[in-house]
C-alpha positions as CSV (number, residue, x, y, z in Angstrom):
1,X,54.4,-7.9,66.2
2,X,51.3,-5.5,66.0
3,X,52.1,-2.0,66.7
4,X,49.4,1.2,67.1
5,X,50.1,4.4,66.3
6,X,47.5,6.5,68.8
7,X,48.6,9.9,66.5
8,X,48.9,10.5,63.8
9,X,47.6,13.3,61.3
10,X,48.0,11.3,57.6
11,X,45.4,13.7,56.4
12,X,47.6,16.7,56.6
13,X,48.3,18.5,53.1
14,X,52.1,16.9,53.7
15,X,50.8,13.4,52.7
16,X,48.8,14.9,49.7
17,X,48.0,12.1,47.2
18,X,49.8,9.6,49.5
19,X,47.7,9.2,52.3
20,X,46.2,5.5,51.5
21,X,49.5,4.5,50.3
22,X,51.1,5.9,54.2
23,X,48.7,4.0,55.2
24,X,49.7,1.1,53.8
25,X,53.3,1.2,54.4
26,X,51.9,1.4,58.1
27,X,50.1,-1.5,57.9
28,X,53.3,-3.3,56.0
29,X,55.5,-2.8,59.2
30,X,53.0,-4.0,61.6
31,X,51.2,-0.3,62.2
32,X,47.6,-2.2,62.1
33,X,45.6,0.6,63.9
34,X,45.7,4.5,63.9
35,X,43.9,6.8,65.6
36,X,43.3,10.0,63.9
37,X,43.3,13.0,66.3
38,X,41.0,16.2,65.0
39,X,42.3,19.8,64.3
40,X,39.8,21.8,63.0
41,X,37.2,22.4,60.7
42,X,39.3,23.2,57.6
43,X,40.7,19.7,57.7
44,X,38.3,17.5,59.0
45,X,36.5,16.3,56.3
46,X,39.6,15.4,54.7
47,X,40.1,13.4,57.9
48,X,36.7,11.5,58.2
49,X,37.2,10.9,54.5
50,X,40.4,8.8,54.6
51,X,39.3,7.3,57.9
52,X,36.3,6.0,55.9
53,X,38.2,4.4,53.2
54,X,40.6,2.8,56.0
55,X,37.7,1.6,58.2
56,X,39.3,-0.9,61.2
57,X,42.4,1.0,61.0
58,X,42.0,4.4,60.9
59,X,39.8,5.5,64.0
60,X,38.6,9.5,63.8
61,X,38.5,11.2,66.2
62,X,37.0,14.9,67.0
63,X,38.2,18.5,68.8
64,X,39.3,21.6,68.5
65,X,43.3,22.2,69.1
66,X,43.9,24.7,70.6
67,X,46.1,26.5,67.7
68,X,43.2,27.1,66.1
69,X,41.3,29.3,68.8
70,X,41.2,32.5,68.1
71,X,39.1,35.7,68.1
72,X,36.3,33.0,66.5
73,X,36.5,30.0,68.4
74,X,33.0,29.6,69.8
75,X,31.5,29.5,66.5
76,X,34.6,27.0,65.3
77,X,34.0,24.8,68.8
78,X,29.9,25.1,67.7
79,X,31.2,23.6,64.2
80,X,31.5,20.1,65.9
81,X,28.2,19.6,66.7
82,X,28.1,18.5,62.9
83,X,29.8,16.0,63.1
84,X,28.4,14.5,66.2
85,X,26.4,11.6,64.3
86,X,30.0,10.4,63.2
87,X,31.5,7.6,65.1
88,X,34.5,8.8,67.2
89,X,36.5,7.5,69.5
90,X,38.3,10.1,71.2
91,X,37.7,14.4,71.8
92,X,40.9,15.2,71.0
93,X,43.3,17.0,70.0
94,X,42.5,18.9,72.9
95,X,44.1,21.5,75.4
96,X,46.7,24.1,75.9
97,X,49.6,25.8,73.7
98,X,51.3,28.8,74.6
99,X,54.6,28.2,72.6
100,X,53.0,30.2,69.4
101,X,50.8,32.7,71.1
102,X,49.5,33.7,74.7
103,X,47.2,35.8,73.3
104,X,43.6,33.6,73.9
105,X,45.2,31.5,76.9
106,X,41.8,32.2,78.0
107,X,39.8,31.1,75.3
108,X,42.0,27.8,75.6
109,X,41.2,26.9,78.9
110,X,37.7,27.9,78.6
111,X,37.6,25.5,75.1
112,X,39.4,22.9,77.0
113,X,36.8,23.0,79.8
114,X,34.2,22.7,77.4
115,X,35.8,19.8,75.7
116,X,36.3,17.8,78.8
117,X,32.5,17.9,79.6
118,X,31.8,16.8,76.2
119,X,33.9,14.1,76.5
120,X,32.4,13.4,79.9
121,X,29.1,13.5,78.4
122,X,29.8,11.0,75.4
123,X,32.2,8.8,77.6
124,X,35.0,9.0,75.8
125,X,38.6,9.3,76.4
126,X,40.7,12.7,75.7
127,X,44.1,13.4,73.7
128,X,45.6,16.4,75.4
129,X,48.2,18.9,73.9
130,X,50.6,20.3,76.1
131,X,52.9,22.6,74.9
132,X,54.3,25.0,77.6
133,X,51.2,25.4,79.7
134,X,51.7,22.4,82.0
135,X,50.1,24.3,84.6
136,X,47.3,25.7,83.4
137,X,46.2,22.9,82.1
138,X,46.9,21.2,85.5
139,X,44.0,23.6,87.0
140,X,41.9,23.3,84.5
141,X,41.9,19.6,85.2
142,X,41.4,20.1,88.9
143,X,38.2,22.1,88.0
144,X,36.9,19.1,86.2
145,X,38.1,16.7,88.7
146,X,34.7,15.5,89.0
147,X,34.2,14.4,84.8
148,X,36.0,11.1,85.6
149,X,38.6,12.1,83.4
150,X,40.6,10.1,81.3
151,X,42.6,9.9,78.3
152,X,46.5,10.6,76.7
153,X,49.3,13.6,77.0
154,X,50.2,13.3,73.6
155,X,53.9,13.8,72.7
156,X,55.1,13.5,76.7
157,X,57.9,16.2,77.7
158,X,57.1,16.2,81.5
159,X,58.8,15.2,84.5
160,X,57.8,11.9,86.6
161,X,56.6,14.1,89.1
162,X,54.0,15.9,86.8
163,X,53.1,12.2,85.6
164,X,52.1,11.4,88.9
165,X,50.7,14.8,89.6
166,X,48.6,14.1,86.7
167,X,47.7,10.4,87.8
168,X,45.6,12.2,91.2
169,X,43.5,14.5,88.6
170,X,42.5,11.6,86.4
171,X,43.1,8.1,84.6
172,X,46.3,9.0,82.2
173,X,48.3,7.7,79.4
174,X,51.3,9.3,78.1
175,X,52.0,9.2,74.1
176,X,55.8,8.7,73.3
177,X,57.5,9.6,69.7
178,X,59.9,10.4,67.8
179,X,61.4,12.4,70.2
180,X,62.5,9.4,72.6
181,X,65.3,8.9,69.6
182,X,66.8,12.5,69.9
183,X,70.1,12.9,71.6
184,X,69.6,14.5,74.8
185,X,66.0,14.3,74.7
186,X,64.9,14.6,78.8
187,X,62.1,11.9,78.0
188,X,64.3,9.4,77.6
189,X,65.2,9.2,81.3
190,X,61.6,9.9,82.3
191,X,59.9,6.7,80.4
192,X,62.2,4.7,82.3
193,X,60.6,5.8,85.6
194,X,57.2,4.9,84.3
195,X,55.4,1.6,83.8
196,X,55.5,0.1,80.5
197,X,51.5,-0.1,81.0
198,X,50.8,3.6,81.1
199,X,52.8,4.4,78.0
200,X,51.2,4.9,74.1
201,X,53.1,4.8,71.2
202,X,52.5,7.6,68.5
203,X,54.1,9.8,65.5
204,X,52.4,12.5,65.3
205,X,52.9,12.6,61.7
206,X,53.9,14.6,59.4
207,X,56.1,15.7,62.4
208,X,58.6,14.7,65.2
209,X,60.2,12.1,62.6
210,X,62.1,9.4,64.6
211,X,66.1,8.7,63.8
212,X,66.7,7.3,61.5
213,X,64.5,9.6,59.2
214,X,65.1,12.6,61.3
215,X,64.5,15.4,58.8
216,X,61.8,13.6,56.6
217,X,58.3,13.8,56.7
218,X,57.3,11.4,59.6
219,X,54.6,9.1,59.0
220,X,53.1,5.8,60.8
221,X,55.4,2.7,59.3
222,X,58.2,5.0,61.9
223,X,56.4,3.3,65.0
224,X,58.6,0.4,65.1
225,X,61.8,2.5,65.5
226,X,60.6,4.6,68.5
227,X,59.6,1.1,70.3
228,X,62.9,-0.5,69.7
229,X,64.2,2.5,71.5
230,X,61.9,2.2,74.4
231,X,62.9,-1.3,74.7
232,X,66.6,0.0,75.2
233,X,65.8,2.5,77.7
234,X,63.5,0.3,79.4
235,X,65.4,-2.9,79.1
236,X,62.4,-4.7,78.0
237,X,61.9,-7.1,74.9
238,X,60.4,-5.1,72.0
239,X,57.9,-8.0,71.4
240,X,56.8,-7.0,75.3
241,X,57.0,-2.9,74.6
242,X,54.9,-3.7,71.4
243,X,52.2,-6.0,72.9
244,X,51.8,-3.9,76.1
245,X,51.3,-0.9,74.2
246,X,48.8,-1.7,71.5
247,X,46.7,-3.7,74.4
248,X,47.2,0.2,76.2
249,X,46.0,1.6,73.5
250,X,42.7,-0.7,72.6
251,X,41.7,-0.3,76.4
252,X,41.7,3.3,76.4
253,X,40.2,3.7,72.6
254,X,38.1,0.8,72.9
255,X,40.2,0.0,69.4
């Protein structure tokens, strides 16, 4: 079985002088691509780095999140432009989180604007972060209706109705985790509403660590565990939940 992890951040100071050797466990348990969402510009050479020495299965890409807007953000969004001579494969991570801080909500829809139409402009997909701002990222989207926009909700928390809400304002994907293996997690009834080919797999390493490692530092080599469960959930084969989702994840990457 080939798996894809579609996020994962192995370059995060968690993995420090294990990163190639994460990425070879990955590999080991059938984890033969990764796409590497951006956060900012204090880690992103780090990033492009280990995505060089793991070319064909480590896949960079670049954004801002939106954690790290603050009172500075233009000049950090302006930052990117350096690295636009890299190849990428995705603007993200992208979008809106008002869990830490509501205190430049509108300097995070005003960066994920800006983000879209980049992403517009270079034809690439997006990886969205939504965490408690459903709705204002919703009418941001509607504003850029017009970008053709597609791309993944990473780490899905939504109802079916906002899925297929989201399906009218653009081409989505949504990214499943660790999370799915929680007890009482409200995703786990959700996924089972939604077709297999809509759903990506993903860690979102160093965090969200699946069951059985709940606790640990997550990493990619975890996939496997969250698709067994989605193959419970779903009542589907894991070979089926494993194919359908890495061919889900090289049509939107291009991967």
């Amino acid at each position: 079985m080939e798996f894809t992890d579609t996020h994962a951040h192995l370059y995060d100071e968690a993995f420090a002088q294990e990163e190639d050797k994460a990425i070879e466990r990955a590999v080991q348990a059938g984890v033969t691509k990764i796409v590497f969402p951006d956060i900012d510009s204090q880690s992103r050479d780090a990033m492009f780095a280990l995505a060089d020495r793991h070319e064909g299965t480590v896949f960079p890409c670049l954004g801002l999140h939106p954690t790290s807007i603050d009172a500075g953000w233009e000049k950090e969004l302006e930052r990117l432009e350096d690295y636009r001579h890299r190849r990428i494969w995705a603007i993200g991570e992208i979008g809106m989180d008002c869990y830490w801080s509501r205190e430049f909500v509108k300097e995070q829809q005003e960066a994920l604007r800006l983000q879209l139409e980049l992403a517009h402009r270079m034809s690439l997909p997006v990886i969205i972060h939504s965490r408690e701002s459903t709705e204002l990222i919703i009418n941001v989207l509607k504003e850029c209706r017009h970008l053709d926009l597609h791309g993944v909700f990473h780490a899905y928390s939504g109802s079916v109705e906002t899925y297929r809400e989201l399906q009218k304002l653009g081409d989505w994907y949504i990214g499943i985790g660790g999370v799915l293996t929680y007890k009482k997690a409200s995703i786990a009834e959700t996924v089972k509403q939604i077709p297999l080919e809509r759903i990506l797999l993903e860690t979102d390493s160093p965090y969200l660590t699946p069951v059985p490692f709940r606790g640990k530092r997550n990493e990619s080599s975890y996939v496997p565990h969250t698709a067994a469960k989605l193959a419970e959930l779903t009542g589907k084969d894991i070979v089926e939940v494993a194919a359908t989702t890495t061919d889900n994840a090289k049509k939107l990457f291009k991967i």
